[in-house]
C-alpha positions in Angstrom: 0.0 0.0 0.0 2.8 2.3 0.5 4.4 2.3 -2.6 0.6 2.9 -4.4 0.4 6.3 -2.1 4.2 7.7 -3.5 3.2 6.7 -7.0 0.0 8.8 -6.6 2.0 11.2 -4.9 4.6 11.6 -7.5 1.8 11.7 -10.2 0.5 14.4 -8.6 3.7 16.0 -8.7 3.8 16.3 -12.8 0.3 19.1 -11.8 1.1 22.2 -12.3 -1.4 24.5 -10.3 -3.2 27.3 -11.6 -2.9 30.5 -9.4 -5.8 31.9 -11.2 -8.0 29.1 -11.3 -7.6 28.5 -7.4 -8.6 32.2 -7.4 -11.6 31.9 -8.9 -12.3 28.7 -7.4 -12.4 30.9 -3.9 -14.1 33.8 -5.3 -17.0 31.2 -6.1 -17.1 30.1 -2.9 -16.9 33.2 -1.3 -19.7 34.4 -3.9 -21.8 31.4 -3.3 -21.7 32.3 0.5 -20.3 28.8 1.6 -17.6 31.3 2.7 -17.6 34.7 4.2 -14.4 35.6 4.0 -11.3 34.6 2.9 -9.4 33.8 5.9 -12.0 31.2 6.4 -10.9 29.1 3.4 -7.4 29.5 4.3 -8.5 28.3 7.7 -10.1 25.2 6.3 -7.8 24.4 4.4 -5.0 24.5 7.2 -3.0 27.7 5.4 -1.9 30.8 6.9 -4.5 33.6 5.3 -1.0 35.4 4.2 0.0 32.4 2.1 -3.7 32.1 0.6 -3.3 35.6 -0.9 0.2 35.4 -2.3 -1.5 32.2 -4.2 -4.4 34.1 -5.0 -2.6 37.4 -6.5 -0.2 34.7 -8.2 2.3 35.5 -6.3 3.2 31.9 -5.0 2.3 28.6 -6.3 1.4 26.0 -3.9 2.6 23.0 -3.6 0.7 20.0 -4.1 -0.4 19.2 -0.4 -1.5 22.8 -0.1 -3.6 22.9 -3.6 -5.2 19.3 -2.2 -6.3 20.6 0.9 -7.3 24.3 -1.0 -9.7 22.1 -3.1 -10.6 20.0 -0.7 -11.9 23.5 1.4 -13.1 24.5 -1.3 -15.3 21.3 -2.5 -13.7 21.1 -5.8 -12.1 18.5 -8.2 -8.3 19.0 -7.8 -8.3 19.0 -11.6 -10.3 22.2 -11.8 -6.7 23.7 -10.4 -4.6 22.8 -12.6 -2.9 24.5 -15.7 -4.8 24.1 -19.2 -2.4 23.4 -21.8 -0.9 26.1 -23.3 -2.1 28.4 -20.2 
């Protein structure tokens, strides 16, 4: 079993993470009210609020533990995160 979780771990590794999708991914949440501000995403996913915004004004890309637990705050598909080709 362990050697399954670092292949799915390095797989995940080859993701690259869209700043600006993770950005919109919280200002949907925030606009669908399942948030009311942003600390509170950064809270549920188990970030500092600081590091939140320097992902979500592109100035940092997270790594992937940090986009898993963003999506999973966020109640999205980790795919939605990721970079389209070409992006």
């Amino acid at each position: 079993m362990e050697r399954r979780r670092n292949h799915n771990q390095s797989r995940l590794r080859t993701r690259r993470w869209s700043t600006r999708k993770i950005a919109d991914a919280c200002v949907r949440a925030l606009a669908d009210e399942r948030f009311r501000f942003a600390y509170e995403i950064a809270i549920a996913a188990h970030i500092h609020p600081t590091y939140l915004s320097k992902i979500f004004h592109g100035e940092h890309v997270p790594t992937d533990p940090v986009a898993l637990r963003i999506a999973t705050a966020l109640g999205v598909d980790p795919d939605e995160l990721v970079e389209d080709e070409g992006e």
